[in-house]
CHARMM-style PDB file with segment names, atoms N, HN, CA, C and O in Angstrom:
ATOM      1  N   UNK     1      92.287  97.520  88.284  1.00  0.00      PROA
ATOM      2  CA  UNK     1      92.172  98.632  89.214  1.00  0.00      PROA
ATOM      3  C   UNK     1      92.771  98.216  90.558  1.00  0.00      PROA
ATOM      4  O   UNK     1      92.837  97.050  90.946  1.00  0.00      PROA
ATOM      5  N   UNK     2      93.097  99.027  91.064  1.00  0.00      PROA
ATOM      6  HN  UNK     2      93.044  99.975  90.749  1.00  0.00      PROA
ATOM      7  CA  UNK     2      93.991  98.783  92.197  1.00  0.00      PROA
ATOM      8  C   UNK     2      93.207  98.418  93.977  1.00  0.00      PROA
ATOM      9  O   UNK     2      92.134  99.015  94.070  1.00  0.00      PROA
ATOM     10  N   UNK     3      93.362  98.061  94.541  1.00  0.00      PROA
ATOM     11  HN  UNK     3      94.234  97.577  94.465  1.00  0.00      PROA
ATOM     12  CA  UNK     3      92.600  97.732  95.560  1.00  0.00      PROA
ATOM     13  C   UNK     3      92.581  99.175  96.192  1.00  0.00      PROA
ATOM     14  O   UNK     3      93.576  99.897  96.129  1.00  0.00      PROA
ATOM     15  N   UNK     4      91.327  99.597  96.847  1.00  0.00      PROA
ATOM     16  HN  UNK     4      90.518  99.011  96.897  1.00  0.00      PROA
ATOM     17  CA  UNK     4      91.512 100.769  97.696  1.00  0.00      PROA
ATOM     18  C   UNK     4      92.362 100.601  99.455  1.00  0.00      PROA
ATOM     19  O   UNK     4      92.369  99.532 100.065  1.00  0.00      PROA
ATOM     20  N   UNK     5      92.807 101.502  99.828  1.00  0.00      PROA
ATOM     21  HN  UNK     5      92.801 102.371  99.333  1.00  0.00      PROA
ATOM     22  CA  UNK     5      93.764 101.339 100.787  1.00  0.00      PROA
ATOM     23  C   UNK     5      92.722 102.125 102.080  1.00  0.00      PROA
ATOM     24  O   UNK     5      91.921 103.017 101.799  1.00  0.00      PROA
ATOM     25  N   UNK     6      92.868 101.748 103.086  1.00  0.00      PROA
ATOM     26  HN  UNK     6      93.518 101.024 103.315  1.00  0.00      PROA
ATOM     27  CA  UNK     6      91.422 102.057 104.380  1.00  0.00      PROA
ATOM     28  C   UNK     6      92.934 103.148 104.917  1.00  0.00      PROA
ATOM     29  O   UNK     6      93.562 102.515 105.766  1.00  0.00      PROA
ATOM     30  N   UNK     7      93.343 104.004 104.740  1.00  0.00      PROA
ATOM     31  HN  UNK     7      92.833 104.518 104.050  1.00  0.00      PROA
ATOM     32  CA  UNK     7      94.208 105.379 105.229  1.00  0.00      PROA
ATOM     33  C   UNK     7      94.263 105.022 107.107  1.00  0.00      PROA
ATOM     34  O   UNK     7      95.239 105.077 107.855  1.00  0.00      PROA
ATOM     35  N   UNK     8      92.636 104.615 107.464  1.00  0.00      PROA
ATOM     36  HN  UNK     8      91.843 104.571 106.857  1.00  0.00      PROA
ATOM     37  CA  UNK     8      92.758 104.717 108.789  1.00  0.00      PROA
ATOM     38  C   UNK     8      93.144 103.840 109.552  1.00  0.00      PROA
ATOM     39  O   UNK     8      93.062 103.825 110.780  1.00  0.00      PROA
ATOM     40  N   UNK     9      93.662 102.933 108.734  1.00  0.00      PROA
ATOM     41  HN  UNK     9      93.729 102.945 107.736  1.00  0.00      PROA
ATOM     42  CA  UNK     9      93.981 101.769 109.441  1.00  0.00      PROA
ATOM     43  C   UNK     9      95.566 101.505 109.287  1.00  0.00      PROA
ATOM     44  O   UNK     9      96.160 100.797 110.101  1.00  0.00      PROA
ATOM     45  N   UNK    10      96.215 102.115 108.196  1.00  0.00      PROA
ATOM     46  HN  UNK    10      95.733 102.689 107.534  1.00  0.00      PROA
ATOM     47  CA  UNK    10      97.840 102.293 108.431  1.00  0.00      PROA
ATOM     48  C   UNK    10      98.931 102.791 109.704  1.00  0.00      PROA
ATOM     49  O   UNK    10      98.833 103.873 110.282  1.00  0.00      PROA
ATOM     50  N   UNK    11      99.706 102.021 109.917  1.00  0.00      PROA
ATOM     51  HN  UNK    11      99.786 101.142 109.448  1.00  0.00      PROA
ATOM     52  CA  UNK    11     100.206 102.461 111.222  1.00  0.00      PROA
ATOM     53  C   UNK    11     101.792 102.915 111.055  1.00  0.00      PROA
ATOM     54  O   UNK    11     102.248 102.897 109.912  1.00  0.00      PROA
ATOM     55  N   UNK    12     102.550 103.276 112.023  1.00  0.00      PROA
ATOM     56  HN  UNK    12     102.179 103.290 112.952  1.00  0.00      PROA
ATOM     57  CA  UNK    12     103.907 103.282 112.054  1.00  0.00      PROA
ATOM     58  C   UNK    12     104.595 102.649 111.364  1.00  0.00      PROA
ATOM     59  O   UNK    12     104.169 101.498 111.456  1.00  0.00      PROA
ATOM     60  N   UNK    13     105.719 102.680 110.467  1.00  0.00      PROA
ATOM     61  HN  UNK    13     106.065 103.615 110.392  1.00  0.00      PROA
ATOM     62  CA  UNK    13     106.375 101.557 109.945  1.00  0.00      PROA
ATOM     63  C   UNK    13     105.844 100.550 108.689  1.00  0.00      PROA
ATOM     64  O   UNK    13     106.534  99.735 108.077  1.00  0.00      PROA
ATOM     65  N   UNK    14     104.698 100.791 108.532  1.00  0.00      PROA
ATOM     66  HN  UNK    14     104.137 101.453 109.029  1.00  0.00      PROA
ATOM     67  CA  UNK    14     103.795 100.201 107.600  1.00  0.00      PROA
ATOM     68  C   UNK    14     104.467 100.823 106.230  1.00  0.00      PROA
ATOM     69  O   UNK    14     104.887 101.971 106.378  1.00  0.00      PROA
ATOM     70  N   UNK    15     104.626 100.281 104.991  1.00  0.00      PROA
ATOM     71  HN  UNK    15     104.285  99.348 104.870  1.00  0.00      PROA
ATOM     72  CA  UNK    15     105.541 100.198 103.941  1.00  0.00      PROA
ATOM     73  C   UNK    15     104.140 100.228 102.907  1.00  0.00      PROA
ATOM     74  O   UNK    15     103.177  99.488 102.711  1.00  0.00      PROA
ATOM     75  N   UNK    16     104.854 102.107 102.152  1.00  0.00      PROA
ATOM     76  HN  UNK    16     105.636 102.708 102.312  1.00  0.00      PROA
ATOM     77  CA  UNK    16     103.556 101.844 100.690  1.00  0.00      PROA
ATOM     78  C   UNK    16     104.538 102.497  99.341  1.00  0.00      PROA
ATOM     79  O   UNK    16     105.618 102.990  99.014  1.00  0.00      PROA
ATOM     80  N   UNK    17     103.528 102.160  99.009  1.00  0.00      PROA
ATOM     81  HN  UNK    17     102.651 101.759  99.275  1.00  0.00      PROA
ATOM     82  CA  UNK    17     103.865 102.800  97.149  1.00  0.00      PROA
ATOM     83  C   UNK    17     102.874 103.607  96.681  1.00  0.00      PROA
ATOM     84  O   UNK    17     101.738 103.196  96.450  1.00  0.00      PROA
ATOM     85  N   UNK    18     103.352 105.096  96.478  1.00  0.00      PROA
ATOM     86  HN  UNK    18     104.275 105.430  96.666  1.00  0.00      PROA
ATOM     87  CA  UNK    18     102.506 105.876  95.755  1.00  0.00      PROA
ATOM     88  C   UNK    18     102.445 106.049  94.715  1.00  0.00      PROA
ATOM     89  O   UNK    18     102.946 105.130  94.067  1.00  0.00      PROA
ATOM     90  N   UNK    19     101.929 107.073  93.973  1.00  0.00      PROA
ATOM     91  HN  UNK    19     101.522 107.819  94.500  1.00  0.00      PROA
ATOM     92  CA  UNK    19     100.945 107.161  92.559  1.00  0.00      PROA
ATOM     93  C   UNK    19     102.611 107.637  92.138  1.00  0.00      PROA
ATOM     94  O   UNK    19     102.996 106.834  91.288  1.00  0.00      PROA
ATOM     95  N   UNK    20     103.688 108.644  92.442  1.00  0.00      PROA
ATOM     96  HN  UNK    20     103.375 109.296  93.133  1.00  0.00      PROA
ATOM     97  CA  UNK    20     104.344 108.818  91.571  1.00  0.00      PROA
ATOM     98  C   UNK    20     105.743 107.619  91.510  1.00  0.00      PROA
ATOM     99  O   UNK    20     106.844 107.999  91.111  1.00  0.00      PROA
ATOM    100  N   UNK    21     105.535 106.360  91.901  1.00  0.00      PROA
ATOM    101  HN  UNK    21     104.641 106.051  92.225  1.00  0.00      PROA
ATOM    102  CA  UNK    21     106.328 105.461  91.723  1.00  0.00      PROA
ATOM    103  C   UNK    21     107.573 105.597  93.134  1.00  0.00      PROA
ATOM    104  O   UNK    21     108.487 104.784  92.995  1.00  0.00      PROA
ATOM    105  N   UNK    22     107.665 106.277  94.098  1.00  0.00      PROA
ATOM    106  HN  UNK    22     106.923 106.938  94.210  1.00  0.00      PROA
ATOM    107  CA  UNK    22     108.563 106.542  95.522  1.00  0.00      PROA
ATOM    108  C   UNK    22     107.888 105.591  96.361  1.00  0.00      PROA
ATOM    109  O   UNK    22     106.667 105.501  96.237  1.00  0.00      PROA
ATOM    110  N   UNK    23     108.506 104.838  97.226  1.00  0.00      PROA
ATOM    111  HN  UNK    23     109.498 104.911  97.327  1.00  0.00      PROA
ATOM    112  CA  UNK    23     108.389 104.026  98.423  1.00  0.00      PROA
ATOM    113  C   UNK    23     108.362 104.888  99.569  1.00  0.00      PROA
ATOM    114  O   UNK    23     109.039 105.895  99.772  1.00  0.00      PROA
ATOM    115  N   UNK    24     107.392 104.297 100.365  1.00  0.00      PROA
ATOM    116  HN  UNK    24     106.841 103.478 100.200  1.00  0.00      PROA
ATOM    117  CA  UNK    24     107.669 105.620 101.831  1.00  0.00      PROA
ATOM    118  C   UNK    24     107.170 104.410 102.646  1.00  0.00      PROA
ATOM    119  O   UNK    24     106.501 103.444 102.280  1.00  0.00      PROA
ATOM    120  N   UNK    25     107.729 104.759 103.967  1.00  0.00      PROA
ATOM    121  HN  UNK    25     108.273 105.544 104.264  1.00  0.00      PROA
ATOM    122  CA  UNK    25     107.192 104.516 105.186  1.00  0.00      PROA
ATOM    123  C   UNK    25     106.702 104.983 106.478  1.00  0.00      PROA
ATOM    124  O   UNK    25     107.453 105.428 107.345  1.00  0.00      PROA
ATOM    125  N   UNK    26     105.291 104.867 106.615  1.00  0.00      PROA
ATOM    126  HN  UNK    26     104.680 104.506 105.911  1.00  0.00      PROA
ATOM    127  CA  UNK    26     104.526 105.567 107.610  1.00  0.00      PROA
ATOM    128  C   UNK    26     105.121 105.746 108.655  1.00  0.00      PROA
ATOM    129  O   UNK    26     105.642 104.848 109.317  1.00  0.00      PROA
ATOM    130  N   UNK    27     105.114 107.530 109.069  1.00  0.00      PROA
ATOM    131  HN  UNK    27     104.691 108.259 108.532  1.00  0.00      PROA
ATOM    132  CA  UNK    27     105.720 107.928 110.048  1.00  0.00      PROA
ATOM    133  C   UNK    27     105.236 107.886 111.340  1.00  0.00      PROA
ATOM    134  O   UNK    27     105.656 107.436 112.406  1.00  0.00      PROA
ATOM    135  N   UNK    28     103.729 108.775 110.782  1.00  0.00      PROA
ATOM    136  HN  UNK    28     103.387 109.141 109.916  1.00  0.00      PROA
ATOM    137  CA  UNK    28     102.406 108.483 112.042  1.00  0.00      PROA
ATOM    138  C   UNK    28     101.187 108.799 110.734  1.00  0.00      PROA
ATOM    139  O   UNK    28     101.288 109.215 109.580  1.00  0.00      PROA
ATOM    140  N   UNK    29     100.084 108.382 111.560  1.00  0.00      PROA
ATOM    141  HN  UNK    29     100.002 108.044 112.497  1.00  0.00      PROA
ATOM    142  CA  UNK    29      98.625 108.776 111.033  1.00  0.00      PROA
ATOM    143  C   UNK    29      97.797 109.867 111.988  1.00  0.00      PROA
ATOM    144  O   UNK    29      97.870 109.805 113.216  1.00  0.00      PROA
ATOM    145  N   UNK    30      97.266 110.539 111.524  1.00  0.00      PROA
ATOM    146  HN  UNK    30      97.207 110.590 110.527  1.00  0.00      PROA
ATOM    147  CA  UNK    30      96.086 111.506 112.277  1.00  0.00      PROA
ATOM    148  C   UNK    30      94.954 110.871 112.137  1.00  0.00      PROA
ATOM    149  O   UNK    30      93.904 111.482 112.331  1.00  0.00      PROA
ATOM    150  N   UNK    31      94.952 109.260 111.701  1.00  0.00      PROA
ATOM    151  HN  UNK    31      95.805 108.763 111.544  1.00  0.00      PROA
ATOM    152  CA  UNK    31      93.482 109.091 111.741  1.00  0.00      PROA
ATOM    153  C   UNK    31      92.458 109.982 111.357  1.00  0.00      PROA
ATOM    154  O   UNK    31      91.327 109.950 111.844  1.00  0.00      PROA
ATOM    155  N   UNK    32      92.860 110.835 110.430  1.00  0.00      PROA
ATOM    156  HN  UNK    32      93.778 110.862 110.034  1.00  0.00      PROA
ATOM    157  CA  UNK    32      91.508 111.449 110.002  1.00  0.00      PROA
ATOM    158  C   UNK    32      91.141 110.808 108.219  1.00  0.00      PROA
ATOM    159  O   UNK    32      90.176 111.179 107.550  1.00  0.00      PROA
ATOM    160  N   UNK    33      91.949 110.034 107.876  1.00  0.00      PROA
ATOM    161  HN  UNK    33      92.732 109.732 108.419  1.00  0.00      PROA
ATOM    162  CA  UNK    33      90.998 109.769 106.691  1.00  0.00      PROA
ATOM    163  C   UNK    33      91.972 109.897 105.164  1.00  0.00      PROA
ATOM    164  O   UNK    33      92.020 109.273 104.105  1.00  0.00      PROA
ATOM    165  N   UNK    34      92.707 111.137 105.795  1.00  0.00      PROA
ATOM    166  HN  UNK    34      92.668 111.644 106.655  1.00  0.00      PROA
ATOM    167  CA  UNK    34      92.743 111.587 104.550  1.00  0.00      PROA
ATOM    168  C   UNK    34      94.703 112.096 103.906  1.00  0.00      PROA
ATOM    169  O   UNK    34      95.273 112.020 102.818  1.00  0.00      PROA
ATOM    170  N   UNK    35      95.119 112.586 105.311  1.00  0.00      PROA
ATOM    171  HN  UNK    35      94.656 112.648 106.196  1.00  0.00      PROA
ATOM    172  CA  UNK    35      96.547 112.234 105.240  1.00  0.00      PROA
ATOM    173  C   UNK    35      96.940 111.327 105.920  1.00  0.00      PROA
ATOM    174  O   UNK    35      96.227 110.598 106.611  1.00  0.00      PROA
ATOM    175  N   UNK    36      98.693 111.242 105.744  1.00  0.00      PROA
ATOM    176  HN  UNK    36      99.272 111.834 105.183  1.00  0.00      PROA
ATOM    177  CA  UNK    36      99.474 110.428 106.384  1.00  0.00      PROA
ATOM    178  C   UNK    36     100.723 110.853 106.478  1.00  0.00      PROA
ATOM    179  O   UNK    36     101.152 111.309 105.418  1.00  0.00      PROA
ATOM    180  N   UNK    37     101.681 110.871 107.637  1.00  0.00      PROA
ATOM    181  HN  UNK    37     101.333 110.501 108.498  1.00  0.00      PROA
ATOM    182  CA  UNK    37     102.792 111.431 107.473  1.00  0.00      PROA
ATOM    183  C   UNK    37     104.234 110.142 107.155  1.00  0.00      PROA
ATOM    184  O   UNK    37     104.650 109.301 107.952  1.00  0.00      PROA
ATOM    185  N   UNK    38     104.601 110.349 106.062  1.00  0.00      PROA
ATOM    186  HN  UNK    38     104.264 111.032 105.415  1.00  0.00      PROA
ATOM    187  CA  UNK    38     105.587 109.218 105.623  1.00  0.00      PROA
ATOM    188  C   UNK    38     107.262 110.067 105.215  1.00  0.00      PROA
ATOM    189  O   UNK    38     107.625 111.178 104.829  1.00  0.00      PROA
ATOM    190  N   UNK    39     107.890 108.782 105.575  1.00  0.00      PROA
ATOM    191  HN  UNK    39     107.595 107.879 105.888  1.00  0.00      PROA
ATOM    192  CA  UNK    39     109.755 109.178 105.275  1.00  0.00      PROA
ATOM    193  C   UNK    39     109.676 108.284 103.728  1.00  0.00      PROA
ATOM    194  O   UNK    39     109.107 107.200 103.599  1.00  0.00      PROA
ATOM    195  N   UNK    40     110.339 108.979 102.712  1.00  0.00      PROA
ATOM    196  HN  UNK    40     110.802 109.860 102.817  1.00  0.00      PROA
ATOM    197  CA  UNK    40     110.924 108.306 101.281  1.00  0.00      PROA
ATOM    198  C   UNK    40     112.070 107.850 101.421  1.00  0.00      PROA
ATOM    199  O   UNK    40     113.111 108.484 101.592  1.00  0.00      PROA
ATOM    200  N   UNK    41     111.865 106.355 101.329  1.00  0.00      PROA
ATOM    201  HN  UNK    41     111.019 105.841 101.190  1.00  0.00      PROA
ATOM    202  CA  UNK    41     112.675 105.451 101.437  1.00  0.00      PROA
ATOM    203  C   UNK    41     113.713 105.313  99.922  1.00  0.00      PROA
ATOM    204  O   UNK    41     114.930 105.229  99.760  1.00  0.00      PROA
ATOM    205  N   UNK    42     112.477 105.344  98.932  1.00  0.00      PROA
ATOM    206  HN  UNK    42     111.488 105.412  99.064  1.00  0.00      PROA
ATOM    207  CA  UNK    42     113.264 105.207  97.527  1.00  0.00      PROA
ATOM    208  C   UNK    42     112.316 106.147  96.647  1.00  0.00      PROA
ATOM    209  O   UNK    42     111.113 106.006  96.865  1.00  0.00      PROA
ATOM    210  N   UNK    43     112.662 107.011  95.760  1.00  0.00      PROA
ATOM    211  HN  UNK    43     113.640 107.125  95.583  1.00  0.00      PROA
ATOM    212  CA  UNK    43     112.132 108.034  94.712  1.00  0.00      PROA
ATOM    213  C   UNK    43     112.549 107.808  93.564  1.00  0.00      PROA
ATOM    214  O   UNK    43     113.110 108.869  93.292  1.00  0.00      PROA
ATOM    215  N   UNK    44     112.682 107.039  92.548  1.00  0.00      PROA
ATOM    216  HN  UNK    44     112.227 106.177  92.769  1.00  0.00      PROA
ATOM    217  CA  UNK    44     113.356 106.843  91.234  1.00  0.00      PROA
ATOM    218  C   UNK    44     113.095 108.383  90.615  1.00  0.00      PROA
ATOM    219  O   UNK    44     114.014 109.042  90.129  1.00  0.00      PROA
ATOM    220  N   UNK    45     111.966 108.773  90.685  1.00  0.00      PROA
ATOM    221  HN  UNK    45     111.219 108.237  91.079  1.00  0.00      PROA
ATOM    222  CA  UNK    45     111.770 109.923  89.884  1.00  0.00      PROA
ATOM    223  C   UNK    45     112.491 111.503  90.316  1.00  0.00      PROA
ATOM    224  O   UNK    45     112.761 112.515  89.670  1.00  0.00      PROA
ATOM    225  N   UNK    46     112.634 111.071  91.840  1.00  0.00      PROA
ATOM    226  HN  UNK    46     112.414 110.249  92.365  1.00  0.00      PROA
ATOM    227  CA  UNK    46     113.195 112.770  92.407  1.00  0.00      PROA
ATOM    228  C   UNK    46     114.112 111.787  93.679  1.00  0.00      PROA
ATOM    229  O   UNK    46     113.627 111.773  94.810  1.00  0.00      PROA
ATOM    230  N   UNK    47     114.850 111.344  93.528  1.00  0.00      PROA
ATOM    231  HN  UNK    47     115.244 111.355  92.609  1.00  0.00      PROA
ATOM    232  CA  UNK    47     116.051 110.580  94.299  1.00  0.00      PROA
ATOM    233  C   UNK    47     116.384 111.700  95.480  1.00  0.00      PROA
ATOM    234  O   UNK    47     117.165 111.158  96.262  1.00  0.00      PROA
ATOM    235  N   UNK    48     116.134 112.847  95.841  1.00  0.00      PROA
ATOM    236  HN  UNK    48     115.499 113.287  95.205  1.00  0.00      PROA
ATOM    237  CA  UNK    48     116.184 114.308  96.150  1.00  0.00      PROA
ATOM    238  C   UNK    48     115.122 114.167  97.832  1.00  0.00      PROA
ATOM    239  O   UNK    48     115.156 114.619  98.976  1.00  0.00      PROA
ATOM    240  N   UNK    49     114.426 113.406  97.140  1.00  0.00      PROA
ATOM    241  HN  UNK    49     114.399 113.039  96.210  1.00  0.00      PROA
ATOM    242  CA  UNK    49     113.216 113.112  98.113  1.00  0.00      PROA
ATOM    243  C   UNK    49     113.695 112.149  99.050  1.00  0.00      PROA
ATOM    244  O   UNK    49     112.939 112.053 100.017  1.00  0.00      PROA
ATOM    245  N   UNK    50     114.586 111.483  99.089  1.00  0.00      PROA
ATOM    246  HN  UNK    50     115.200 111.562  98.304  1.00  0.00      PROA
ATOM    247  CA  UNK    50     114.759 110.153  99.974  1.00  0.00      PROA
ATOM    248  C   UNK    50     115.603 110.658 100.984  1.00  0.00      PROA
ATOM    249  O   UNK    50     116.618 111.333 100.810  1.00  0.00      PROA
ATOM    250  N   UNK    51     115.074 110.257 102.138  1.00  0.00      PROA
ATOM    251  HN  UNK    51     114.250 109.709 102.280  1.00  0.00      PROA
ATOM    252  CA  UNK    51     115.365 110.590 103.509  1.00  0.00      PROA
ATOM    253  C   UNK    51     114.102 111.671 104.234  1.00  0.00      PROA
ATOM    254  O   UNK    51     113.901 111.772 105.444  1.00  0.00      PROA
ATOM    255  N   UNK    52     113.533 112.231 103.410  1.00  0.00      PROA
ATOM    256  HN  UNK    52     113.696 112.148 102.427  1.00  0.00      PROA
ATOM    257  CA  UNK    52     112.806 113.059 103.917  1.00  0.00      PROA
ATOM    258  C   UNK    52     111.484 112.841 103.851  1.00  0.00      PROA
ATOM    259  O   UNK    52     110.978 111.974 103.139  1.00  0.00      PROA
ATOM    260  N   UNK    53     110.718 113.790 104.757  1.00  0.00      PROA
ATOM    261  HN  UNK    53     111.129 114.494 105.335  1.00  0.00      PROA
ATOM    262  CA  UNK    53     109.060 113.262 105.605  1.00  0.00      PROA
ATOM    263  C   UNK    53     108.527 114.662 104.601  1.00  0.00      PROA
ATOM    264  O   UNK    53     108.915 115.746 104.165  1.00  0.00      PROA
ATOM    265  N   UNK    54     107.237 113.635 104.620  1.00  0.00      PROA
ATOM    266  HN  UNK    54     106.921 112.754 104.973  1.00  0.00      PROA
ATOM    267  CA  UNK    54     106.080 114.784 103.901  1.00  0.00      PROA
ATOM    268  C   UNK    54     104.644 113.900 104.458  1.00  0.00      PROA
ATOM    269  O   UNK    54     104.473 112.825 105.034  1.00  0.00      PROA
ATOM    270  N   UNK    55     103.788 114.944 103.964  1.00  0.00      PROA
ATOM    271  HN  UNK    55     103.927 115.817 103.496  1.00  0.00      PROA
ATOM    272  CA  UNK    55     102.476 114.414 103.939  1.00  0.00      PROA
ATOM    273  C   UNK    55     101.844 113.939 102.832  1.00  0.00      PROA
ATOM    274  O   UNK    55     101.497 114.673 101.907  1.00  0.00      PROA
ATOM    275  N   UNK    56     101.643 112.571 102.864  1.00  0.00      PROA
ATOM    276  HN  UNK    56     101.926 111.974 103.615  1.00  0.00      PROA
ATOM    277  CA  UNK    56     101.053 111.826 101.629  1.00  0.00      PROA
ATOM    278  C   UNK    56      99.064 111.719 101.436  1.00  0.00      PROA
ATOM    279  O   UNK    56      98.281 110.963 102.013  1.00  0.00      PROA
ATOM    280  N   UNK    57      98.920 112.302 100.882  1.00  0.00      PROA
ATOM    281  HN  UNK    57      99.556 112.916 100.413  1.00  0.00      PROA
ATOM    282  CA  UNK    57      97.320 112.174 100.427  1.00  0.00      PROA
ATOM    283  C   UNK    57      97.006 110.926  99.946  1.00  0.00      PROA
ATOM    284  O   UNK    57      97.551 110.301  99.036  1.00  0.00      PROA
ATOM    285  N   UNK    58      95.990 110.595 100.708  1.00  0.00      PROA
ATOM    286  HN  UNK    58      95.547 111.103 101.447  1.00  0.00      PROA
ATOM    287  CA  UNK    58      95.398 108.993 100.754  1.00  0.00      PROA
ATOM    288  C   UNK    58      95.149 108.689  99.187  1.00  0.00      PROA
ATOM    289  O   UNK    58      95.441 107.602  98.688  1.00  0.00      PROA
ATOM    290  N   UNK    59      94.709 109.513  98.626  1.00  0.00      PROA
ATOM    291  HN  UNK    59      94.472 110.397  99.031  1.00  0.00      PROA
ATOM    292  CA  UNK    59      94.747 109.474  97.264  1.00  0.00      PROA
ATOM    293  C   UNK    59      95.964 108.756  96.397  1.00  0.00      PROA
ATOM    294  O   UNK    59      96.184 107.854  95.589  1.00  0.00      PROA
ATOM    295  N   UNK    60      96.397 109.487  96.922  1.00  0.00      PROA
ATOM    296  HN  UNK    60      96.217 110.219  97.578  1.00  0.00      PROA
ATOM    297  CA  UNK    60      98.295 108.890  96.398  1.00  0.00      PROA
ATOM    298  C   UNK    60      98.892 107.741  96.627  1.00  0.00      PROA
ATOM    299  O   UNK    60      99.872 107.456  95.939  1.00  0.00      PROA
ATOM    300  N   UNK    61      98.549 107.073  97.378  1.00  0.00      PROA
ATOM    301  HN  UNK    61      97.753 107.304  97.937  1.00  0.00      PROA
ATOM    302  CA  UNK    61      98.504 105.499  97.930  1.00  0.00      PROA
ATOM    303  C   UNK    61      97.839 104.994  97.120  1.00  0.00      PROA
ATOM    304  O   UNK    61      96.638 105.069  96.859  1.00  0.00      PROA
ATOM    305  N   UNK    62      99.156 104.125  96.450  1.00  0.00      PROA
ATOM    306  HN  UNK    62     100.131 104.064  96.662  1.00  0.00      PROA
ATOM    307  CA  UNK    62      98.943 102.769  95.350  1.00  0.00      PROA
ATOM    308  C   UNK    62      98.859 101.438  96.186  1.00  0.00      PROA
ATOM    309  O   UNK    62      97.974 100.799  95.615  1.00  0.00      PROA
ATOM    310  N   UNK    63      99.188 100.908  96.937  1.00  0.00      PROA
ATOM    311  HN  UNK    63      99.907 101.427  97.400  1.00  0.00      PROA
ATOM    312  CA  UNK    63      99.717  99.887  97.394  1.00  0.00      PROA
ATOM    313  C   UNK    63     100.578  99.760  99.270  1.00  0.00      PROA
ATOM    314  O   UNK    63     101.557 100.341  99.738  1.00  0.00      PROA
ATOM    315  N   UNK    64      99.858  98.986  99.718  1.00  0.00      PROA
ATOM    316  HN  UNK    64      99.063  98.514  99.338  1.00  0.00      PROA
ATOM    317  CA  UNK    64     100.285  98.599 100.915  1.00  0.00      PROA
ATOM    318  C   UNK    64     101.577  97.609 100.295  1.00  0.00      PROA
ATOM    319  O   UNK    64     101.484  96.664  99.511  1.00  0.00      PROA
ATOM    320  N   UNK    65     102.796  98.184 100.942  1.00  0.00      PROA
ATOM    321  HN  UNK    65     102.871  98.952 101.579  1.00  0.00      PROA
ATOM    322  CA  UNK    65     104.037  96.807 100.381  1.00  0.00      PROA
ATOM    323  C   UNK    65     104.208  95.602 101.697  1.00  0.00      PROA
ATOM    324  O   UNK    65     104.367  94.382 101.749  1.00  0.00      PROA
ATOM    325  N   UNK    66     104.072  96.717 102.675  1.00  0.00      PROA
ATOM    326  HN  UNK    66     103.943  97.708 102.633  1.00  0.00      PROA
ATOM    327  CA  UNK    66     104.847  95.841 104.080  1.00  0.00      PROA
ATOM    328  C   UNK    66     103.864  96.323 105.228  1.00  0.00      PROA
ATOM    329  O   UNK    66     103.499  97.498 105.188  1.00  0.00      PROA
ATOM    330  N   UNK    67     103.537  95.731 105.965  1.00  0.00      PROA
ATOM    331  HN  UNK    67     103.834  94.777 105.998  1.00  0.00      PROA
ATOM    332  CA  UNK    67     102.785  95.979 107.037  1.00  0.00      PROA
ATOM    333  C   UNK    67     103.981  95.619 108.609  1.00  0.00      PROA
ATOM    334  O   UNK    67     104.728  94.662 108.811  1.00  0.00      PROA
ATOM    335  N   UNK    68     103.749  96.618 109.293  1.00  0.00      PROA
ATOM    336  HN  UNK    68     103.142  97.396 109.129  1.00  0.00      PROA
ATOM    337  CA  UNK    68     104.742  96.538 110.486  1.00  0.00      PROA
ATOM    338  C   UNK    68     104.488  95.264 111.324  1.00  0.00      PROA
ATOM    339  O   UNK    68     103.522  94.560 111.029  1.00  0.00      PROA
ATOM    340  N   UNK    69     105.166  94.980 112.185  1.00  0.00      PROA
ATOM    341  HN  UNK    69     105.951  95.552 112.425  1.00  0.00      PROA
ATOM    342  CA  UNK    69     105.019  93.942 112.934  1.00  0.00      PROA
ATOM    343  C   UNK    69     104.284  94.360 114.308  1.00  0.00      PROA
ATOM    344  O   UNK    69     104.208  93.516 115.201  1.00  0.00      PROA
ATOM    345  N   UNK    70     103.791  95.530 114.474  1.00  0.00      PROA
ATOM    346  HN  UNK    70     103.852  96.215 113.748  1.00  0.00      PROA
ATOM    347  CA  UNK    70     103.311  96.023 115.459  1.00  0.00      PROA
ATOM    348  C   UNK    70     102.239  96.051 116.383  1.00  0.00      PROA
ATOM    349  OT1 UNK    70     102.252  96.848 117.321  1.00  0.00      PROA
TER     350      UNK     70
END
């Protein structure tokens, strides 16, 4: 099972992997818990997606890859 990810503690620039296999990197957080706003870096499944910002549900967060230097 996968480690759970604390949503409120992700910052700018911070590097994840979600549930449908796309890389993103945190754009900003609202600190509320539950979204996050991220750019798709890489999408194997919808290549369509890369370059562009959405809102990722904490849910959807597999994996912290990279943490910013910030």
């Amino acid at each position: 099972m996968a480690e759970v990810v604390n949503v409120r503690l992700l910052k700018a620039g911070d590097k994840l992997q979600v549930s449908h296999g796309a890389t993103v990197v945190v754009v900003s957080n609202p600190l509320d818990g539950v979204w996050i706003f991220a750019r798709y870096l890489a999408s194997p499944k919808d290549p369509s997606l890369e370059g562009t910002e959405d809102m990722i549900f904490a849910q959807d967060i597999i994996e912290v890859l990279e943490i910013s230097g910030d």
